[in-house]
PDB file as gemmi writes it, atoms N, CA and C in Angstrom:
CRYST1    1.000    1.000    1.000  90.00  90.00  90.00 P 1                      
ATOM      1  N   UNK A   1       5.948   6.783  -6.946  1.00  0.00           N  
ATOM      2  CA  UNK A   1       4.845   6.358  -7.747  1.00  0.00           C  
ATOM      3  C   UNK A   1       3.565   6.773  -7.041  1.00  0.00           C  
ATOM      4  N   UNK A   2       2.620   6.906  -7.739  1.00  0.00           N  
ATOM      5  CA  UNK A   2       1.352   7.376  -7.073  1.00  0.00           C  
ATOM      6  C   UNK A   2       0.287   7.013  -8.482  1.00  0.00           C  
ATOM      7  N   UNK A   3      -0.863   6.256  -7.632  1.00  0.00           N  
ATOM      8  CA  UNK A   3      -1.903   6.074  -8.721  1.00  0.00           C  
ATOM      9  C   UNK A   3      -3.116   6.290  -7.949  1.00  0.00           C  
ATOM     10  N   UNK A   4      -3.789   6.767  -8.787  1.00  0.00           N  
ATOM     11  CA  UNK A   4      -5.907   6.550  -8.277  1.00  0.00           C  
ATOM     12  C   UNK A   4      -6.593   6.088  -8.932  1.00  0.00           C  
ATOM     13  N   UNK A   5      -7.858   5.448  -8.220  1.00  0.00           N  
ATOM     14  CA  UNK A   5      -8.646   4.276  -8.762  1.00  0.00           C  
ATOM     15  C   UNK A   5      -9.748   4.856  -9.564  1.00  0.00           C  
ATOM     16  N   UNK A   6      -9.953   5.541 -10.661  1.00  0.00           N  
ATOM     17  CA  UNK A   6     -11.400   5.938 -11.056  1.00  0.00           C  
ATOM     18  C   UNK A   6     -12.748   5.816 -10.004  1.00  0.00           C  
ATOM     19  N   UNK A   7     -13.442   6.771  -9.906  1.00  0.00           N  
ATOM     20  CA  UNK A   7     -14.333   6.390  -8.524  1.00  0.00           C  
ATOM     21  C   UNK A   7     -15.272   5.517  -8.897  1.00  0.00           C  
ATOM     22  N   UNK A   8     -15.370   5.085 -10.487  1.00  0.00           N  
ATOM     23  CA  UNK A   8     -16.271   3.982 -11.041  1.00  0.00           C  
ATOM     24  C   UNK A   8     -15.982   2.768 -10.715  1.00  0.00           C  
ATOM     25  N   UNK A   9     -14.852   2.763 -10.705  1.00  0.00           N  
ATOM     26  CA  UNK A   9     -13.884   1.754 -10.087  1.00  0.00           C  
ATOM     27  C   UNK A   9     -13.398   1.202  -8.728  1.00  0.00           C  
ATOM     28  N   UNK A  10     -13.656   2.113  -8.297  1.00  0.00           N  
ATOM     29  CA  UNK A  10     -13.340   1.937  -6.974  1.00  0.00           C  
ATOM     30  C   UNK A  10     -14.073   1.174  -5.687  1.00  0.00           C  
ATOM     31  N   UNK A  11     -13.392   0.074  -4.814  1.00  0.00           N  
ATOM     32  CA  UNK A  11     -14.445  -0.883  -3.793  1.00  0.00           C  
ATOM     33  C   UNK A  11     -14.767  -1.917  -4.616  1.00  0.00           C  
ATOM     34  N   UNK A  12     -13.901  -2.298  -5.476  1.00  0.00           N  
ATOM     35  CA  UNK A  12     -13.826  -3.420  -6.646  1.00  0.00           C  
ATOM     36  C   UNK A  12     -12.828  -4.292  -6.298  1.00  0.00           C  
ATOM     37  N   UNK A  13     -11.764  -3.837  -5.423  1.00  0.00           N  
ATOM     38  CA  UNK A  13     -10.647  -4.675  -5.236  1.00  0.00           C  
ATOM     39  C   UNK A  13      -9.548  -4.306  -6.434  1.00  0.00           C  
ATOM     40  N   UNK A  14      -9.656  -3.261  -7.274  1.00  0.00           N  
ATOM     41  CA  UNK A  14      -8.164  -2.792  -7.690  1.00  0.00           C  
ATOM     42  C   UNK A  14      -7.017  -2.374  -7.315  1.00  0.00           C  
ATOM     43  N   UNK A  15      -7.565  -1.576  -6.046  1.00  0.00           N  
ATOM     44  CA  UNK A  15      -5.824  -0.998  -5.715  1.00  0.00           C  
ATOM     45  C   UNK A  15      -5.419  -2.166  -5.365  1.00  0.00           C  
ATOM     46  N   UNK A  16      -5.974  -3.298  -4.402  1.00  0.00           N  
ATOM     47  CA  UNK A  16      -5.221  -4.142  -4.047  1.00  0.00           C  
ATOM     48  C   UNK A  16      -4.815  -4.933  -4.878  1.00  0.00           C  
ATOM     49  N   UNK A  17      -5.183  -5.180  -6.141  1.00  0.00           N  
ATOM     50  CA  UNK A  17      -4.751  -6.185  -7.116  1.00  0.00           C  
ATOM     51  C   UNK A  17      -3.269  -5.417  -7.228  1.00  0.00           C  
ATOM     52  N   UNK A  18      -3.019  -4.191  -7.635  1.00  0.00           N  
ATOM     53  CA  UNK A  18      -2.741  -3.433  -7.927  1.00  0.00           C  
ATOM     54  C   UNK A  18      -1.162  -3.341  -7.474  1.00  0.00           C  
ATOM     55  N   UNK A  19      -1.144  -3.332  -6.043  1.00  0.00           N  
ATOM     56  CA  UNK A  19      -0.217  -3.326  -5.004  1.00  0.00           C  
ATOM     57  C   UNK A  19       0.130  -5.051  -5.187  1.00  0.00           C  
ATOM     58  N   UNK A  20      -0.912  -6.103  -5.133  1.00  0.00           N  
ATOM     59  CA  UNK A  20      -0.199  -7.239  -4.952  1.00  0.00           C  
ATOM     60  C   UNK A  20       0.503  -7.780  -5.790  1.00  0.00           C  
ATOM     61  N   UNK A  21       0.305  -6.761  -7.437  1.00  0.00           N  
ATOM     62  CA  UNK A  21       1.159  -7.126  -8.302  1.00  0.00           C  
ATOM     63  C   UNK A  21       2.681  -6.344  -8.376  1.00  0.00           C  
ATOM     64  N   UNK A  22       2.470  -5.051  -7.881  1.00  0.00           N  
ATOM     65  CA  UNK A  22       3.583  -4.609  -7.498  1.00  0.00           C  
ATOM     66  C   UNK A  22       4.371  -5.318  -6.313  1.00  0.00           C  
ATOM     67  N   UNK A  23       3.945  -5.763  -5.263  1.00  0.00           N  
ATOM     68  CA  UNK A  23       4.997  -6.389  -4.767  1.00  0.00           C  
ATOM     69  C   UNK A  23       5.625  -7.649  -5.171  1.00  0.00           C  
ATOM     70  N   UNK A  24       4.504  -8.277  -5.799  1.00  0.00           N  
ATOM     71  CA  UNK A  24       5.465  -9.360  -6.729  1.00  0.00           C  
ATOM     72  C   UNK A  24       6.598  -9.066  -7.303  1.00  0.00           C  
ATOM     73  N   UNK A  25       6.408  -8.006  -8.305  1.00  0.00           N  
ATOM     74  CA  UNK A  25       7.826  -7.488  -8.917  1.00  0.00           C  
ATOM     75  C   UNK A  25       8.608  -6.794  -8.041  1.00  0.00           C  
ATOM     76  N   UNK A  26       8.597  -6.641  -6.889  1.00  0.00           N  
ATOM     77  CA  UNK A  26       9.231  -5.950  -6.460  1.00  0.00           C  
ATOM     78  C   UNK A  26      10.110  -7.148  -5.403  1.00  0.00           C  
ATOM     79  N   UNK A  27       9.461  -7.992  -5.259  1.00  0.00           N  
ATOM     80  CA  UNK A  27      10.304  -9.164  -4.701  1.00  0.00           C  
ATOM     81  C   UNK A  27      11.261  -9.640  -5.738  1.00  0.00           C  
ATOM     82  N   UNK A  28      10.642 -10.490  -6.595  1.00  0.00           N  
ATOM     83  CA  UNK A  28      12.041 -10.408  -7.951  1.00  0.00           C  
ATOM     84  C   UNK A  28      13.298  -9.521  -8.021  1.00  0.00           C  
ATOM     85  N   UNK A  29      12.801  -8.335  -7.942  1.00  0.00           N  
ATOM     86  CA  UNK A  29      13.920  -7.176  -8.578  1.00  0.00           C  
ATOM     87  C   UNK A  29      15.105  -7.389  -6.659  1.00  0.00           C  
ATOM     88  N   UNK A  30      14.164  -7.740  -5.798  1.00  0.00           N  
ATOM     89  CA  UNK A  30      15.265  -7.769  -4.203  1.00  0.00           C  
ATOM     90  C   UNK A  30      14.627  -6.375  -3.404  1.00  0.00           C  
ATOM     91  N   UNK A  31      13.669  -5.585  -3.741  1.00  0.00           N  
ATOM     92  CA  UNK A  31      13.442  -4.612  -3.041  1.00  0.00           C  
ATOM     93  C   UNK A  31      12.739  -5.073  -1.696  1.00  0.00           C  
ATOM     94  N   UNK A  32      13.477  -4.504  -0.657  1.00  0.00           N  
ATOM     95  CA  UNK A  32      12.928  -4.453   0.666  1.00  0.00           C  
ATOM     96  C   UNK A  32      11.552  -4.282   1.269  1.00  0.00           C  
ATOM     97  N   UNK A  33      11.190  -2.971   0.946  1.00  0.00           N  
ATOM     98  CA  UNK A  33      10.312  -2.350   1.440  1.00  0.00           C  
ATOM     99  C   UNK A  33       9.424  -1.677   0.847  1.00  0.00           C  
ATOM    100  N   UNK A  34       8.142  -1.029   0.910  1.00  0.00           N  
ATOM    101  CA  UNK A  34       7.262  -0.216  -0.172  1.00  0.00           C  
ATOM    102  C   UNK A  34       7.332   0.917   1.190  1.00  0.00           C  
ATOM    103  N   UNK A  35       6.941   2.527   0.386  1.00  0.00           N  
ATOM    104  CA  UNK A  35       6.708   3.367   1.393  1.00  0.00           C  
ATOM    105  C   UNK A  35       5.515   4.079   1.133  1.00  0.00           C  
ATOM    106  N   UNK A  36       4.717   4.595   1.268  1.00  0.00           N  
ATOM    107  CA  UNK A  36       3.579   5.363   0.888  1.00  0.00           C  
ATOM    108  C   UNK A  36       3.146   6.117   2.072  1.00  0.00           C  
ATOM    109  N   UNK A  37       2.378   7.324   1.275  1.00  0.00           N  
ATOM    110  CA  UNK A  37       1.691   8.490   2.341  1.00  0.00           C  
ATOM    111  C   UNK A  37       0.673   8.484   1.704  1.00  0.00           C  
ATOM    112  N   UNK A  38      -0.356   8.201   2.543  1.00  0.00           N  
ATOM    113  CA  UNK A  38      -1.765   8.368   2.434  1.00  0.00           C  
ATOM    114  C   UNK A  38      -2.369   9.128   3.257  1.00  0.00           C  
ATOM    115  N   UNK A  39      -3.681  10.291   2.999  1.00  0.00           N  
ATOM    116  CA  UNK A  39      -4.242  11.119   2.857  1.00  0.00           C  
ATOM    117  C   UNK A  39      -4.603  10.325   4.412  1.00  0.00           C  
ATOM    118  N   UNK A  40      -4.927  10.607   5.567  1.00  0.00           N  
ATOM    119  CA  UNK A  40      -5.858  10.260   7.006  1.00  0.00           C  
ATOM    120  C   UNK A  40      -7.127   9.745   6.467  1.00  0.00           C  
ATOM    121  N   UNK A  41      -7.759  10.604   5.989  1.00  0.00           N  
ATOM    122  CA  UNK A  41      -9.186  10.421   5.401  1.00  0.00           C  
ATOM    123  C   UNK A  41      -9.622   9.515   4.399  1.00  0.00           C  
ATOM    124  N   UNK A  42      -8.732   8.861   3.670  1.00  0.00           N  
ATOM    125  CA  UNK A  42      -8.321   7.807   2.812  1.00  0.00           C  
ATOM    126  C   UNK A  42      -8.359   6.729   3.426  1.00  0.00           C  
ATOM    127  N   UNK A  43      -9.740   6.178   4.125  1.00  0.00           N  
ATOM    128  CA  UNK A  43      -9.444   5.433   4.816  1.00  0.00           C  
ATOM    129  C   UNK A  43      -9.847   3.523   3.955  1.00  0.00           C  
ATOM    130  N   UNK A  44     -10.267   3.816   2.820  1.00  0.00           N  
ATOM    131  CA  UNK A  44     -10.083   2.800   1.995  1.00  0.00           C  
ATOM    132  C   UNK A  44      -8.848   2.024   1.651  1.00  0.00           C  
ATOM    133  N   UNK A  45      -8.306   3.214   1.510  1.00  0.00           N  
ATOM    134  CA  UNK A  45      -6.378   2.914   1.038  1.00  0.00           C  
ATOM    135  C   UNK A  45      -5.936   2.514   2.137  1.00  0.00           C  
ATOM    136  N   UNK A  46      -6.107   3.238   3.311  1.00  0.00           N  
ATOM    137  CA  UNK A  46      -5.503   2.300   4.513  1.00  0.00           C  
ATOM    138  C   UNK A  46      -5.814   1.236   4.560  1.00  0.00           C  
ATOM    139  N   UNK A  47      -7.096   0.934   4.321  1.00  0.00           N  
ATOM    140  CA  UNK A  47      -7.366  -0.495   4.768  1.00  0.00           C  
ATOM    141  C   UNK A  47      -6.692  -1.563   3.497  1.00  0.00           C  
ATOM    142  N   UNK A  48      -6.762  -1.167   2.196  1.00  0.00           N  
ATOM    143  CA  UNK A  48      -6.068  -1.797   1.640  1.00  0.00           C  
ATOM    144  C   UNK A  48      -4.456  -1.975   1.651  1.00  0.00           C  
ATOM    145  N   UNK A  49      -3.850  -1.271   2.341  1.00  0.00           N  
ATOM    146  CA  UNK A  49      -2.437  -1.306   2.843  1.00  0.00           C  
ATOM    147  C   UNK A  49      -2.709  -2.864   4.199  1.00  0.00           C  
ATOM    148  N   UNK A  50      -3.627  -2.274   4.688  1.00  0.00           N  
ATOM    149  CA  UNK A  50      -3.771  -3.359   6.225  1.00  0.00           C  
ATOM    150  C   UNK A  50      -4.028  -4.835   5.960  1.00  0.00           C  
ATOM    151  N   UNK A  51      -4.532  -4.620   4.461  1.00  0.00           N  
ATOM    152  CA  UNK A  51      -4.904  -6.311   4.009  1.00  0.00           C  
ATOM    153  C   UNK A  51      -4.121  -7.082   3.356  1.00  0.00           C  
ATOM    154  N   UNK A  52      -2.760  -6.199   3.090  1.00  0.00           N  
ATOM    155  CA  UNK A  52      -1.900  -6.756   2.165  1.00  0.00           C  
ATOM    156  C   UNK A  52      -1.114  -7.946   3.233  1.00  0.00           C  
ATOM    157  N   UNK A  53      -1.389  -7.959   4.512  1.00  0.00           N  
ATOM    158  CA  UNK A  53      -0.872  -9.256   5.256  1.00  0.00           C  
ATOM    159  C   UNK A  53       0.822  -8.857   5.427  1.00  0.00           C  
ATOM    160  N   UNK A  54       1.277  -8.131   5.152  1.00  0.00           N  
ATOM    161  CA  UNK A  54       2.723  -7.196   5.586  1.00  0.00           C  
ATOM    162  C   UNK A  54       3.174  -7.047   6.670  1.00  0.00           C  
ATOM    163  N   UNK A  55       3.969  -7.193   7.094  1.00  0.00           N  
ATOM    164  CA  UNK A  55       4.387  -6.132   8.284  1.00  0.00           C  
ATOM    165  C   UNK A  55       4.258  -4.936   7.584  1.00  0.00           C  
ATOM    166  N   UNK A  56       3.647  -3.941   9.063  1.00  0.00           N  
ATOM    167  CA  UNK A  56       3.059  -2.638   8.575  1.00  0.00           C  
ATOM    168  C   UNK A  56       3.826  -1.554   9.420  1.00  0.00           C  
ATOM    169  N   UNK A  57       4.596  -0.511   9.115  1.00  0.00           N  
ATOM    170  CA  UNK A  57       4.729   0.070  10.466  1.00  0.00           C  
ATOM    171  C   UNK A  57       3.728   1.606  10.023  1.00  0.00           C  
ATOM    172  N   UNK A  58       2.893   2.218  10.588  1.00  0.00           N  
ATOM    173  CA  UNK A  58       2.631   3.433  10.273  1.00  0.00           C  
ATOM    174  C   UNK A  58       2.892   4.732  11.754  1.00  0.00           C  
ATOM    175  N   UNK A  59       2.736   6.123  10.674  1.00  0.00           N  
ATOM    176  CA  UNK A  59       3.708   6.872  11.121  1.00  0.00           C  
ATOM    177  C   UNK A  59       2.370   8.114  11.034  1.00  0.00           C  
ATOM    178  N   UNK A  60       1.739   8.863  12.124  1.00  0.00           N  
ATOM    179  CA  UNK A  60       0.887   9.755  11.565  1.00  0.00           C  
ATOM    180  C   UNK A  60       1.443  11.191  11.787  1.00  0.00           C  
ATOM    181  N   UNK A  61       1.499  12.037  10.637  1.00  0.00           N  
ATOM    182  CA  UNK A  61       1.946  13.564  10.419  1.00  0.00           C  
ATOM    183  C   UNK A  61       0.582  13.868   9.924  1.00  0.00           C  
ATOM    184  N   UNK A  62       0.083  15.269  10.672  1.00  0.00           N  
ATOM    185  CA  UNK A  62      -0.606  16.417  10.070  1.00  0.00           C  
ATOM    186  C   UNK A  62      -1.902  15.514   9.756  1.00  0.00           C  
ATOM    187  N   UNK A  63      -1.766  15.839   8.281  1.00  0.00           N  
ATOM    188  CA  UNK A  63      -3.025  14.706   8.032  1.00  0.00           C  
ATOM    189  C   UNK A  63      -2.561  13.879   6.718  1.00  0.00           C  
ATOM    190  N   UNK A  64      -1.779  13.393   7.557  1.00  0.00           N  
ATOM    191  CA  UNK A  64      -0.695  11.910   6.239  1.00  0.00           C  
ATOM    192  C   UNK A  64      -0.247  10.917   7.742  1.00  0.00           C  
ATOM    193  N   UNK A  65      -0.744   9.831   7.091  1.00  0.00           N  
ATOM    194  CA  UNK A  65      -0.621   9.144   7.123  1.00  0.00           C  
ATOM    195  C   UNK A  65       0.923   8.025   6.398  1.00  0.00           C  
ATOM    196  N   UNK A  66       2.003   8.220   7.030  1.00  0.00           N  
ATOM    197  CA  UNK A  66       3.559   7.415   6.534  1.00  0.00           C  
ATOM    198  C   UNK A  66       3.202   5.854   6.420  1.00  0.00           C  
ATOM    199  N   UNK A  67       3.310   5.048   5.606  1.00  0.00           N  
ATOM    200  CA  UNK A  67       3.708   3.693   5.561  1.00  0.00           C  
ATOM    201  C   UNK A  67       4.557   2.889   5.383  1.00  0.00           C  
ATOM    202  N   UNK A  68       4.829   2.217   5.689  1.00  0.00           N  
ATOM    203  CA  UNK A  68       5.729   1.156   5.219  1.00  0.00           C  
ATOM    204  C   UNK A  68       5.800   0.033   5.488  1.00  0.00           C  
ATOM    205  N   UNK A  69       5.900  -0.703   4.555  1.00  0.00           N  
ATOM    206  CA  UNK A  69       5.255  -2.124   4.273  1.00  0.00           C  
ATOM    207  C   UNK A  69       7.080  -2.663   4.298  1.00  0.00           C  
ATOM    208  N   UNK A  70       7.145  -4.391   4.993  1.00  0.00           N  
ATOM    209  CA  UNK A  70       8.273  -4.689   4.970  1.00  0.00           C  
ATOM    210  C   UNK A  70       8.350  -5.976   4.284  1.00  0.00           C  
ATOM    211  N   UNK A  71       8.514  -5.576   2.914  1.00  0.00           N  
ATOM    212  CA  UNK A  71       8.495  -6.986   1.781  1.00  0.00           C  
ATOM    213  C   UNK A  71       9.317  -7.597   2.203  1.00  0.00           C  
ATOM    214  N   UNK A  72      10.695  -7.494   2.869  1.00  0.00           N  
ATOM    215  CA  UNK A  72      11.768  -8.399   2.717  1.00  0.00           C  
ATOM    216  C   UNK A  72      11.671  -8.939   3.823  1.00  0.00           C  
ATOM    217  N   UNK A  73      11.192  -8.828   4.795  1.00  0.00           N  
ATOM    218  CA  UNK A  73      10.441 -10.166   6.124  1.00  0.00           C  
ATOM    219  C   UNK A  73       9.717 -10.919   5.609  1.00  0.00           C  
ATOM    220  N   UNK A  74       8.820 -10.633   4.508  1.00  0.00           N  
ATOM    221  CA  UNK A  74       7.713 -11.838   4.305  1.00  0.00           C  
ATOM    222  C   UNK A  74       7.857 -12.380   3.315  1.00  0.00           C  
ATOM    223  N   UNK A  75       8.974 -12.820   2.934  1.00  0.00           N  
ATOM    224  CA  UNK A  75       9.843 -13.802   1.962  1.00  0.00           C  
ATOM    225  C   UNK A  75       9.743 -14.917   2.570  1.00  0.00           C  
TER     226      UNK A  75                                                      
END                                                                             
């Protein structure tokens, strides 16, 4: 999955709504983990990954940034 925030939009607090509604459903359904690659320079999105209160592990390649968020610890 991959989405972007309109730049009108954006620094509003959507992606994170965004993500916190996806992990809701994603706890329901039993999924573990979220994974995402974000851009280095994307440093909005990181930080909204960092606020989601997760265990976080990140992973840096090139100029990506690996994530992974560990839903099924913070049950």
């Amino acid at each position: 999955m991959a989405f972007t925030v309109e730049e009108d939009y954006q620094g509003k607090g959507l992606a994170g709504r965004l993500i916190g509604h996806l992990i809701g459903i994603a706890r329901q359904l039993g999924i573990a983990r979220f994974e995402a690659d974000v851009l280095s320079g994307n440093t909005a999105m990181l930080a909204v990954f960092a606020r989601s209160a997760l265990p976080m592990h990140q992973r840096r390649e090139g100029g990506v940034v690996h994530i992974t968020l560990a839903l099924a610890d913070a049950l």
